[in-house]
py3Dmol code that shows the C-alpha trace and the ligand (Angstrom):
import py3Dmol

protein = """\
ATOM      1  CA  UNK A   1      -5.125 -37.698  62.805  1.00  0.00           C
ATOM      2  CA  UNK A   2      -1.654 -37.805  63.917  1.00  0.00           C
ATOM      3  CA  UNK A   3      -0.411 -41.427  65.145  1.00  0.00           C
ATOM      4  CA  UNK A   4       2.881 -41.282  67.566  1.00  0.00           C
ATOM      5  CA  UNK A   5       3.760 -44.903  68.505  1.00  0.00           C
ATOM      6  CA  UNK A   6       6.787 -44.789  70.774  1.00  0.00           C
ATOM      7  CA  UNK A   7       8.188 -47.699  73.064  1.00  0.00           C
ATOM      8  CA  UNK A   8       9.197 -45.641  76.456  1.00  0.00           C
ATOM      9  CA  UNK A   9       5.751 -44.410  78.237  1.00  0.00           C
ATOM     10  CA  UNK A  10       7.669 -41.437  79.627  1.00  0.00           C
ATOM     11  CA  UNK A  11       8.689 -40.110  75.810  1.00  0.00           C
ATOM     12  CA  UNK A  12       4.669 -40.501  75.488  1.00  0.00           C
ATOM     13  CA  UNK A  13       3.972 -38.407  78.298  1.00  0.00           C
ATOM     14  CA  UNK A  14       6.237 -36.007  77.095  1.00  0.00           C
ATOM     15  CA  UNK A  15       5.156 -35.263  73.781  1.00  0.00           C
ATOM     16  CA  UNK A  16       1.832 -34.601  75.455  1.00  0.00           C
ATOM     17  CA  UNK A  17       3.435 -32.558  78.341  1.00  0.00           C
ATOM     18  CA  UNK A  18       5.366 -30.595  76.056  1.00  0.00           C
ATOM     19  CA  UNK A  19       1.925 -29.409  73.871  1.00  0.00           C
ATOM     20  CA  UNK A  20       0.169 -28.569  77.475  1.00  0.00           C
ATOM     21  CA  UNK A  21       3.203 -26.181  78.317  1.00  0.00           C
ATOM     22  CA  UNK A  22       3.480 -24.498  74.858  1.00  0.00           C
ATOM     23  CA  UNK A  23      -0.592 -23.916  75.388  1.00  0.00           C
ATOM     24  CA  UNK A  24       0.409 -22.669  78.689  1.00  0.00           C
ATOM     25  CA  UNK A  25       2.651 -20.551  77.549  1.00  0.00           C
ATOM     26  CA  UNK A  26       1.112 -19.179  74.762  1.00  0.00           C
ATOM     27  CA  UNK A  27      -2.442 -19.111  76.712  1.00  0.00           C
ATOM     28  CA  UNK A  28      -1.873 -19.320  80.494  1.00  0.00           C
ATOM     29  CA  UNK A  29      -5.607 -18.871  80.788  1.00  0.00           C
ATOM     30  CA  UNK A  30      -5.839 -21.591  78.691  1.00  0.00           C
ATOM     31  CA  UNK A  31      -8.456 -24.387  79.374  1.00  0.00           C
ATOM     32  CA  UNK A  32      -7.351 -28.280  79.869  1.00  0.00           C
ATOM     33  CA  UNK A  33      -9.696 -31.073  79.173  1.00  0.00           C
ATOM     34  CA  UNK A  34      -8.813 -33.694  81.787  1.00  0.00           C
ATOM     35  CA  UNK A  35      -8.906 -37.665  81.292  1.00  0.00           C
ATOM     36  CA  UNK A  36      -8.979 -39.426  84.532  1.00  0.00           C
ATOM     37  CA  UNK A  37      -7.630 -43.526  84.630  1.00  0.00           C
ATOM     38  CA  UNK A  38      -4.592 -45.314  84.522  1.00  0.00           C
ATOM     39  CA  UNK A  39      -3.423 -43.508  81.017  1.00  0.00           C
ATOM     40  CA  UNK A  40      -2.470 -40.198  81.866  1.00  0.00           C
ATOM     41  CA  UNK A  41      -0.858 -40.551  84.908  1.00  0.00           C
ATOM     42  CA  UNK A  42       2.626 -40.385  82.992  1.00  0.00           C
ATOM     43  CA  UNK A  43       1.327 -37.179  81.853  1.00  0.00           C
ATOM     44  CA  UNK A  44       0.333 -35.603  84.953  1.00  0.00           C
ATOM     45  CA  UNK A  45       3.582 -36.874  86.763  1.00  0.00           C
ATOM     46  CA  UNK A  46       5.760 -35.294  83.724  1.00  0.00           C
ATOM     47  CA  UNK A  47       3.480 -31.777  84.279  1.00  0.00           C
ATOM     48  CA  UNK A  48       4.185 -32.151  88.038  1.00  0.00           C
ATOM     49  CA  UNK A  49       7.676 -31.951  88.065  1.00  0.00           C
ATOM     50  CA  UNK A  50       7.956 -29.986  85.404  1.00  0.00           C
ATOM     51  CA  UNK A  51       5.535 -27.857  87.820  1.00  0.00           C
ATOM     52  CA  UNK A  52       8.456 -28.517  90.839  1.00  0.00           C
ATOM     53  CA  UNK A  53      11.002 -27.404  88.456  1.00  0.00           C
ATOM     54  CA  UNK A  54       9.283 -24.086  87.824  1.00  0.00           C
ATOM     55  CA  UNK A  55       8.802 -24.880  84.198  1.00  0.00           C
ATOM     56  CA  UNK A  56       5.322 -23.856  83.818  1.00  0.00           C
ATOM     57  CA  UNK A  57       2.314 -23.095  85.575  1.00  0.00           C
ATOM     58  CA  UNK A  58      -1.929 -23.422  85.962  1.00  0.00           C
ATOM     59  CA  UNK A  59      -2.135 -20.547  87.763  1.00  0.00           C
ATOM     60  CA  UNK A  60      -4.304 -19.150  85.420  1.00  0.00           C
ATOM     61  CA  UNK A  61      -6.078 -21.934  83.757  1.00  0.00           C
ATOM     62  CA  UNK A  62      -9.131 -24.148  84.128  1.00  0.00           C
ATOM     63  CA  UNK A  63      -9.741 -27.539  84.066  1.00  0.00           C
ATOM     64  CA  UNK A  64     -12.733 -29.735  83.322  1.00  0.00           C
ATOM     65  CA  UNK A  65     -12.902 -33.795  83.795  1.00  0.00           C
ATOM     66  CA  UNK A  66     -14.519 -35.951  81.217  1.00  0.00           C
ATOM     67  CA  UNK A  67     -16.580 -38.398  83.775  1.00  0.00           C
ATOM     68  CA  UNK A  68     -17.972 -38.647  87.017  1.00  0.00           C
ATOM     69  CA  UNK A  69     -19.577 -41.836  88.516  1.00  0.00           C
ATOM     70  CA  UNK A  70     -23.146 -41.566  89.922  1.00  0.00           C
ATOM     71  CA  UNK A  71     -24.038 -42.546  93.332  1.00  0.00           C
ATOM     72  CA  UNK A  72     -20.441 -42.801  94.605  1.00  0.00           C
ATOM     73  CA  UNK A  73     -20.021 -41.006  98.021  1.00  0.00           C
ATOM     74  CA  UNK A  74     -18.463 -37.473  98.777  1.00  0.00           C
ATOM     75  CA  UNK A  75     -15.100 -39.129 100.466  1.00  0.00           C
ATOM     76  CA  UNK A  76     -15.389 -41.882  98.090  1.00  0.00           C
ATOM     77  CA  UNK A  77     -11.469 -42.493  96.926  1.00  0.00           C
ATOM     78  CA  UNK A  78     -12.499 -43.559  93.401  1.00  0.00           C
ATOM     79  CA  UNK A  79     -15.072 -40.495  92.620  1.00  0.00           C
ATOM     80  CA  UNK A  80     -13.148 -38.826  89.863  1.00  0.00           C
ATOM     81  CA  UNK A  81     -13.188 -35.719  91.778  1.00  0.00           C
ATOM     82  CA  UNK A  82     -11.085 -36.723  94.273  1.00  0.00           C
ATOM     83  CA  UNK A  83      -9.076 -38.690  91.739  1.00  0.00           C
ATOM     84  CA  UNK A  84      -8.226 -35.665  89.834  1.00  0.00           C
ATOM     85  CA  UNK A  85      -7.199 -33.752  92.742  1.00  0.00           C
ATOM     86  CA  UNK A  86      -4.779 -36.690  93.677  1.00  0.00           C
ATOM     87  CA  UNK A  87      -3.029 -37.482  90.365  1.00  0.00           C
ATOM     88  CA  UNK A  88      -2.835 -33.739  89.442  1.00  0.00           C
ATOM     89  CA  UNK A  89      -4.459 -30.486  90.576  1.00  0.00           C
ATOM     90  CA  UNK A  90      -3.155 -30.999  94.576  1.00  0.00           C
ATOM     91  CA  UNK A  91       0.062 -31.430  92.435  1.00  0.00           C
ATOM     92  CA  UNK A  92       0.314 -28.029  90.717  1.00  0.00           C
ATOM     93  CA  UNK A  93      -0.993 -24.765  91.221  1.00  0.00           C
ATOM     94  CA  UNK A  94      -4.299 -24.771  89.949  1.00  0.00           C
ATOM     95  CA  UNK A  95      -6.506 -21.750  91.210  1.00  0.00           C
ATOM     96  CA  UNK A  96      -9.134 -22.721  93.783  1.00  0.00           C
ATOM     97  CA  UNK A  97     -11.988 -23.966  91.801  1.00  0.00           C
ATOM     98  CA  UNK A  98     -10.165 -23.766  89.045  1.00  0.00           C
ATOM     99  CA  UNK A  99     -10.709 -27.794  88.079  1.00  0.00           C
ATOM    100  CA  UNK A 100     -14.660 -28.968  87.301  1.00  0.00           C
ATOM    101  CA  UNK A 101     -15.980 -31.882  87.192  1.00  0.00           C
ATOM    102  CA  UNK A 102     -19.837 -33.361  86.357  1.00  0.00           C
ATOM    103  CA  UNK A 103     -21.994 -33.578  89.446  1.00  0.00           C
ATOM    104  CA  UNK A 104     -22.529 -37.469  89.561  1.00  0.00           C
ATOM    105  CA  UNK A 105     -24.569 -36.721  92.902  1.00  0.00           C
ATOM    106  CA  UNK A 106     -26.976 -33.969  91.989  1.00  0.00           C
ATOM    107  CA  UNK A 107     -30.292 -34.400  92.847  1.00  0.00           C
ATOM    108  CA  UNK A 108     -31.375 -33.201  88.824  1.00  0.00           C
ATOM    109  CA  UNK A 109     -28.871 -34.910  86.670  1.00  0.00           C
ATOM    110  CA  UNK A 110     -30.747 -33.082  83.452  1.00  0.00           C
ATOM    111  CA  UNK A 111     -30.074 -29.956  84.848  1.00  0.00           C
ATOM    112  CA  UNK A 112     -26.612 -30.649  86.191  1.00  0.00           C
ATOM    113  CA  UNK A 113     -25.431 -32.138  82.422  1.00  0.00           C
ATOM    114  CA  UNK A 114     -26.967 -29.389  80.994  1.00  0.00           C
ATOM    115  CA  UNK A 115     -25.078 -27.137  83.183  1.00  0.00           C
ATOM    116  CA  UNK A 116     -22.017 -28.518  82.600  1.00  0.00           C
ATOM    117  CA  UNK A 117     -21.763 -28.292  79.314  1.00  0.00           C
ATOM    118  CA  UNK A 118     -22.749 -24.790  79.595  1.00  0.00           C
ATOM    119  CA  UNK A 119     -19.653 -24.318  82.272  1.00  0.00           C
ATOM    120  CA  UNK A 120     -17.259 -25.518  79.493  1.00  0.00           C
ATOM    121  CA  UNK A 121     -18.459 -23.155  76.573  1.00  0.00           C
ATOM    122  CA  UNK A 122     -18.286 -19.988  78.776  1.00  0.00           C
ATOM    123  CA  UNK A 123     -15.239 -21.196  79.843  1.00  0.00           C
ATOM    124  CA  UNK A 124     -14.674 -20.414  76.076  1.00  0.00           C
ATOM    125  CA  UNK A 125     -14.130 -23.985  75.224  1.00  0.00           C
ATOM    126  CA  UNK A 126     -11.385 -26.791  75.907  1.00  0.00           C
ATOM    127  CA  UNK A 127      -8.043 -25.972  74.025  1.00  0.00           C
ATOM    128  CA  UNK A 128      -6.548 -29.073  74.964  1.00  0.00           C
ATOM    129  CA  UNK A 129      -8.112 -32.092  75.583  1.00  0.00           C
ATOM    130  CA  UNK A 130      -6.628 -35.220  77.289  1.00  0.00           C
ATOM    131  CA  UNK A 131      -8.225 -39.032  76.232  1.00  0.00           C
ATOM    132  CA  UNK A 132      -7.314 -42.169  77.301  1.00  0.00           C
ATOM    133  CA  UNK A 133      -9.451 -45.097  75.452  1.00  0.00           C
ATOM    134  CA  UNK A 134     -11.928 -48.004  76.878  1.00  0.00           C
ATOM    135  CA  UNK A 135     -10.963 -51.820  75.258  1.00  0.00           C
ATOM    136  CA  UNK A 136     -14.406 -51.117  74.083  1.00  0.00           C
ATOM    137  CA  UNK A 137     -13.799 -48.235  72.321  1.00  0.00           C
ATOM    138  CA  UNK A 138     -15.131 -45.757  74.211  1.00  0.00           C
ATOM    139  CA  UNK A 139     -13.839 -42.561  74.978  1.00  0.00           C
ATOM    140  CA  UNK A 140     -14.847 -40.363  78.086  1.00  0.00           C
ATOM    141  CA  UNK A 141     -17.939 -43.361  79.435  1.00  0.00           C
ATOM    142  CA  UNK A 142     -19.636 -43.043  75.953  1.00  0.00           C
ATOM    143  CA  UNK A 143     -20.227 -46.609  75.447  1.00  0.00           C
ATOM    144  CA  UNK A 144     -20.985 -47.823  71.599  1.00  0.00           C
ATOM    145  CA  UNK A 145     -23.845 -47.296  70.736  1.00  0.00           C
ATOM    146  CA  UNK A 146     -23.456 -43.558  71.898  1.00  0.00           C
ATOM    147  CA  UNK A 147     -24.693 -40.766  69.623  1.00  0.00           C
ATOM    148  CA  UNK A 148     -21.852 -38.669  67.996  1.00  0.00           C
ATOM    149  CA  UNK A 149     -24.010 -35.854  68.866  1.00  0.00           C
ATOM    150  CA  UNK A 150     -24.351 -36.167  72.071  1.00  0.00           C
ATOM    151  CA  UNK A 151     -24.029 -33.372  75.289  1.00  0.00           C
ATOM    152  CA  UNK A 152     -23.362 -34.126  78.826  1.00  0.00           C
ATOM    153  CA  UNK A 153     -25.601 -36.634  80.297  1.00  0.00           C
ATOM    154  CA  UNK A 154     -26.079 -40.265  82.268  1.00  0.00           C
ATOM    155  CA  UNK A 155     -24.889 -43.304  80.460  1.00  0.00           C
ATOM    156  CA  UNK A 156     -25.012 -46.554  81.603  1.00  0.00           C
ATOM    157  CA  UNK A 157     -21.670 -48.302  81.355  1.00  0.00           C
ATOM    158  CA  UNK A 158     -20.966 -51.734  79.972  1.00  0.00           C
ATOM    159  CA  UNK A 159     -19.927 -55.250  81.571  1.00  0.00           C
ATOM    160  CA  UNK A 160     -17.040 -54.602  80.049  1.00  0.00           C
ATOM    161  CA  UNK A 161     -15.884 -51.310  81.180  1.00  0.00           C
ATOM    162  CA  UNK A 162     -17.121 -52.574  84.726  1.00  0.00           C
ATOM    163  CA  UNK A 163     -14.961 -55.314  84.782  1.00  0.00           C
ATOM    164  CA  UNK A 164     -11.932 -53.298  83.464  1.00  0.00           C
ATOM    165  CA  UNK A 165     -12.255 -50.745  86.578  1.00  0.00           C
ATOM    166  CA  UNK A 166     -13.037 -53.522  88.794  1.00  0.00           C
ATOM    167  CA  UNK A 167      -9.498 -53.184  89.630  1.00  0.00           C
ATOM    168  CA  UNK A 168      -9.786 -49.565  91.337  1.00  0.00           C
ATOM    169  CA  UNK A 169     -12.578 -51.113  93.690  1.00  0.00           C
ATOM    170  CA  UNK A 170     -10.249 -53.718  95.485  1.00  0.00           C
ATOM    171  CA  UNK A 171     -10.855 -56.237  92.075  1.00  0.00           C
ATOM    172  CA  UNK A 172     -14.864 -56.702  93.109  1.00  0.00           C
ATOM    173  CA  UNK A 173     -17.144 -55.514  89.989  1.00  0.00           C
ATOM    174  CA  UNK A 174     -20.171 -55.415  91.982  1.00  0.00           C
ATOM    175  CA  UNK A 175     -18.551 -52.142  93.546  1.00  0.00           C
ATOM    176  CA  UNK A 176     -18.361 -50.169  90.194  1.00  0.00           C
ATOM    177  CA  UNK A 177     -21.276 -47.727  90.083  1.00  0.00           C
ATOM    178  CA  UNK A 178     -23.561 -48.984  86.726  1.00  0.00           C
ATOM    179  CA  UNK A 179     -24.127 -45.797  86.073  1.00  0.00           C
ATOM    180  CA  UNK A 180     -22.131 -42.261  85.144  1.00  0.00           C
ATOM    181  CA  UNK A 181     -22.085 -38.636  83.947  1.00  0.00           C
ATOM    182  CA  UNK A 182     -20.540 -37.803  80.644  1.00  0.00           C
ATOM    183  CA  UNK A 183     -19.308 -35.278  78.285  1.00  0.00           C
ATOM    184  CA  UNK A 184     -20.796 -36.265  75.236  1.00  0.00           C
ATOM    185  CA  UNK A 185     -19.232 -37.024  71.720  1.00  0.00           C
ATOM    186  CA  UNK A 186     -20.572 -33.726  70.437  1.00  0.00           C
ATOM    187  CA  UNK A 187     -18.935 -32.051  73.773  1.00  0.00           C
ATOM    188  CA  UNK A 188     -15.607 -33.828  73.068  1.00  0.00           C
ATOM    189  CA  UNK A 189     -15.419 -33.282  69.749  1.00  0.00           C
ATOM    190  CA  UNK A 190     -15.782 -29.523  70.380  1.00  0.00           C
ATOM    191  CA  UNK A 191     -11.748 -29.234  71.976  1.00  0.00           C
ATOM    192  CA  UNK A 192      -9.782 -27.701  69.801  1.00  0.00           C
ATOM    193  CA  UNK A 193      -6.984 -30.195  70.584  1.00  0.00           C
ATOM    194  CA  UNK A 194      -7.441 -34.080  71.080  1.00  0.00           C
ATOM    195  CA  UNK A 195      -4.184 -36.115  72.931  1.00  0.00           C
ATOM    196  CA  UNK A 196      -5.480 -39.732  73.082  1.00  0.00           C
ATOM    197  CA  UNK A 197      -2.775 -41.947  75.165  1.00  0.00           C
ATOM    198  CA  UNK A 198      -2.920 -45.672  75.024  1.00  0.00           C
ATOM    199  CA  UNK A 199      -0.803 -48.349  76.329  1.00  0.00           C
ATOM    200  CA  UNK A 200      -0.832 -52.250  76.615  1.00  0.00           C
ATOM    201  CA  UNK A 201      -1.991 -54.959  74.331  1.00  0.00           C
ATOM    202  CA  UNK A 202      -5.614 -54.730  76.162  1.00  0.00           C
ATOM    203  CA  UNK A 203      -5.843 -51.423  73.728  1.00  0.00           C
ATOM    204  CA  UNK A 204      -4.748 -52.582  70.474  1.00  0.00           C
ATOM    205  CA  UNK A 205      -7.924 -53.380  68.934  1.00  0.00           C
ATOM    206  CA  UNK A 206      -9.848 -50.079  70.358  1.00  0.00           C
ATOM    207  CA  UNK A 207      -6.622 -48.046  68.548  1.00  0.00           C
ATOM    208  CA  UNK A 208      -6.779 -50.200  65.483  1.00  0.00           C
ATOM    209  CA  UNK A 209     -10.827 -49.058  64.985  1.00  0.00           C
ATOM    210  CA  UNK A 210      -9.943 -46.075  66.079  1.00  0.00           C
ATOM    211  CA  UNK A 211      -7.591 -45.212  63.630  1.00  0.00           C
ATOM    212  CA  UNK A 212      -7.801 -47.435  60.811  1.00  0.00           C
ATOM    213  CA  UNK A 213     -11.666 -48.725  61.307  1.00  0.00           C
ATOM    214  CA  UNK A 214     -15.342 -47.256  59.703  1.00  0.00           C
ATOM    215  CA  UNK A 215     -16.352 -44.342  61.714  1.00  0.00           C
ATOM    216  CA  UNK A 216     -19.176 -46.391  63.751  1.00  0.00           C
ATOM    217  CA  UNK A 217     -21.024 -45.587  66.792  1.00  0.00           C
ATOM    218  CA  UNK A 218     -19.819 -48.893  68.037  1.00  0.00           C
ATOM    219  CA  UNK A 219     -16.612 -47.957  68.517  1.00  0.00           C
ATOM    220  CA  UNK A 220     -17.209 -44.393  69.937  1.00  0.00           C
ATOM    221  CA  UNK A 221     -13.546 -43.324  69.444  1.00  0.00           C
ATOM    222  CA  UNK A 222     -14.031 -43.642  65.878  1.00  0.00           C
ATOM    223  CA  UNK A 223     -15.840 -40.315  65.504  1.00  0.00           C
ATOM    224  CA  UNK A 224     -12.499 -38.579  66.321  1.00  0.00           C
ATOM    225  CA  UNK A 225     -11.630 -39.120  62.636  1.00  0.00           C
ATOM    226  CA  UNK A 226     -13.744 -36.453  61.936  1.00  0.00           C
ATOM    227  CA  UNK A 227     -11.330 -34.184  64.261  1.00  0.00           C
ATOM    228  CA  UNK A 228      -9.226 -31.753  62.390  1.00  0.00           C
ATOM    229  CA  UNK A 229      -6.268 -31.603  65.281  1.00  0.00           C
ATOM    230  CA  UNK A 230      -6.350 -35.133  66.771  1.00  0.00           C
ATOM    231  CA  UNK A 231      -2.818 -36.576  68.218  1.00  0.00           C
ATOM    232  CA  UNK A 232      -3.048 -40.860  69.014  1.00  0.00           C
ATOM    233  CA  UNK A 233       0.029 -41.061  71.538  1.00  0.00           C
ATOM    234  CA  UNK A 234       0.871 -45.269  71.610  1.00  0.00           C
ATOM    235  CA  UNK A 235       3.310 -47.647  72.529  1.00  0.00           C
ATOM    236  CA  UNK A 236       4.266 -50.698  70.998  1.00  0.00           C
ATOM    237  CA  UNK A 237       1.709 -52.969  72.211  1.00  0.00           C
ATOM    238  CA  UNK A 238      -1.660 -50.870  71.486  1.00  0.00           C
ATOM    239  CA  UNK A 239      -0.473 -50.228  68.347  1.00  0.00           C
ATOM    240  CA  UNK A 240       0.223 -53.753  67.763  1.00  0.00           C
ATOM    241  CA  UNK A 241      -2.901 -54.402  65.513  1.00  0.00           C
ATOM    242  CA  UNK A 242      -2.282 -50.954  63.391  1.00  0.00           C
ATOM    243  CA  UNK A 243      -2.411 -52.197  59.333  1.00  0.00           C
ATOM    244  CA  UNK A 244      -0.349 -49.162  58.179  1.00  0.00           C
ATOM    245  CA  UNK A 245       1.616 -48.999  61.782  1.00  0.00           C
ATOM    246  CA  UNK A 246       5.441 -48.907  59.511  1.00  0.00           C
ATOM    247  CA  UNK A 247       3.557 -45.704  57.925  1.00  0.00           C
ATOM    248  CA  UNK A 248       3.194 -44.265  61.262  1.00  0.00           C
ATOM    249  CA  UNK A 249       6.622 -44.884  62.345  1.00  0.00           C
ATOM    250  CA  UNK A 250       8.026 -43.404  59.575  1.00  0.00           C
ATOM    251  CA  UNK A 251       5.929 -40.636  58.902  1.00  0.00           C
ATOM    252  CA  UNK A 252       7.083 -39.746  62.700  1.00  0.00           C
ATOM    253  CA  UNK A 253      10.772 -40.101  62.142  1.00  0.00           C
ATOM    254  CA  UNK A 254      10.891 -37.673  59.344  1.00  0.00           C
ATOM    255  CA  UNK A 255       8.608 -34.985  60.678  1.00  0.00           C
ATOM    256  CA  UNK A 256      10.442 -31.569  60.733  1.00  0.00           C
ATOM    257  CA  UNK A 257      11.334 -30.919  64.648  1.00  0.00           C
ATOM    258  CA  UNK A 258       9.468 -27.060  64.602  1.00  0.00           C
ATOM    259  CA  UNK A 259       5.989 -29.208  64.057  1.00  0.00           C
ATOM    260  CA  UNK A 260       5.453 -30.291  67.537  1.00  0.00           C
ATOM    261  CA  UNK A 261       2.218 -32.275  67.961  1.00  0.00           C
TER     262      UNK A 261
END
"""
ligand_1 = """\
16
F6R
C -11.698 -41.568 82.309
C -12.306 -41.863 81.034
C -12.214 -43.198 80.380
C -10.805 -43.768 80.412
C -10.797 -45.152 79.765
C -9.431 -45.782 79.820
O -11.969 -40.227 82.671
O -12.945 -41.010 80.507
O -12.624 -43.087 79.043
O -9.935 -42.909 79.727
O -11.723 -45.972 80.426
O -9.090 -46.006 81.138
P -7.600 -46.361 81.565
O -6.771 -45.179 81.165
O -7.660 -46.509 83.056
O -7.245 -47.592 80.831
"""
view = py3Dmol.view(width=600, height=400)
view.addModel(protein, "pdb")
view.setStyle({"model": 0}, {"cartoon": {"style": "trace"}})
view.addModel(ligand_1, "xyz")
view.setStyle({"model": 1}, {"stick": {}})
view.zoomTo()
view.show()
């Protein structure tokens, strides 16, 4: 696990926008495992106008989203759908279709997790995958207590995480759906490259389990240890609680330029 702590969120997004274009260039086929929430939107506006600047391009490649509420409607503006296709794919030039999500209103949710997952592996698997973090330690809406196995499927999200996206539904908790669709741990796990981004003090003790914790299903993010090509993008403040942060920062600074992330 590689641990980046920088202080200026747009040398964050970046680093990560930089790996996504050498994929894309490399792979233009390549697929892009896509976080949705406040911490990639540096990212996606960095790929955007590098997009507007004719730097790269997603003409070829896929997309699939981590999370998908259940029972919001269609033209709902928070369904993560519609939130990717805001923040990024209206942005670029994905294919049509190109971008998937999990079907949080389908009338067999079994089937439609099940699906899913089997979408992504014909797909040939994510190359890239974007994270962002829950204060809770989850990653994608796999709440502790989540199996490090587990596929695609309905969780049921925490107090916690309600009250945190409370502020996407006008501040009132009561509006965020109790329920979701999920990759899994096991599905997650699966990308061949992990970019976790967090910011903000709110973060520091999910990052510090994360990174420096015992692998434990109650902080979810933990199992990414057990990744072999894992890169934790942070700034100051969520790396605040890090024991060995000075051995991050350091380990950074003298890291030979032709590495990348
Ligand atoms: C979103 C997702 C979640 C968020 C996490 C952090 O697709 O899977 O795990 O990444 O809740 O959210 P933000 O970035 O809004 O703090």
């Amino acid at each position: 696990m590689e641990v980046v702590i920088l202080d200026e969120p747009a040398a964050l997004a970046a680093l990560a926008a930089d790996a996504i274009g050498a994929l894309l260039r490399d792979r233009p086929d390549a697929v892009l495992g896509l976080a949705t929430g406040s911490s990639p939107l540096a990212v996606y506006d960095e790929l955007a106008a590098r997009f507007e600047r004719g730097e790269l391009s997603f003409a070829a490649a896929r997309g699939f989203t981590l999370d998908e509420y259940v029972g919001l409607p269609a033209d709902h503006p928070e369904r993560y759908r519609t939130v990717i296709d805001r923040d990024l794919v209206s942005r670029v030039d994905f294919g049509p279709g190109a971008v998937s999500g999990p079907d949080g209103s389908a009338s067999d949710i079994p089937e439609a997790c099940a699906a899913y997952d089997r979408a992504i592996a014909t797909a040939g698997g994510v190359d890239l995958q974007i994270l962002g973090i829950g204060t809770d330690g989850h990653i994608a809406f796999n709440e502790p207590g989540s199996s490090f196995a587990s596929r695609t499927r309905i969780k049921t999200l925490t107090r916690q995480t309600r009250l945190d996206n409370a502020r996407f539904f006008d501040g009132n908790v009561d509006a965020v759906p109790t329920h979701c669709l999920t990759q899994g741990l096991g599905t997650i796990m699966e990308a061949r490259h992990i970019v976790l981004l967090a910011t903000g003090t709110a973060k520091a003790e999910a990052v510090h389990q994360l990174v420096e914790g015992p692998v434990s299903a109650l902080w979810p993010a933990t199992i990414l240890q057990h990744h072999r090509h894992v890169t934790v993008l942070l700034d100051e403040a969520a790396a605040s609680r890090l024991q060995l942060g000075q051995y991050y920062r350091e380990t950074y600074a003298g890291k030979p330029d032709w590495q990348g992330i």
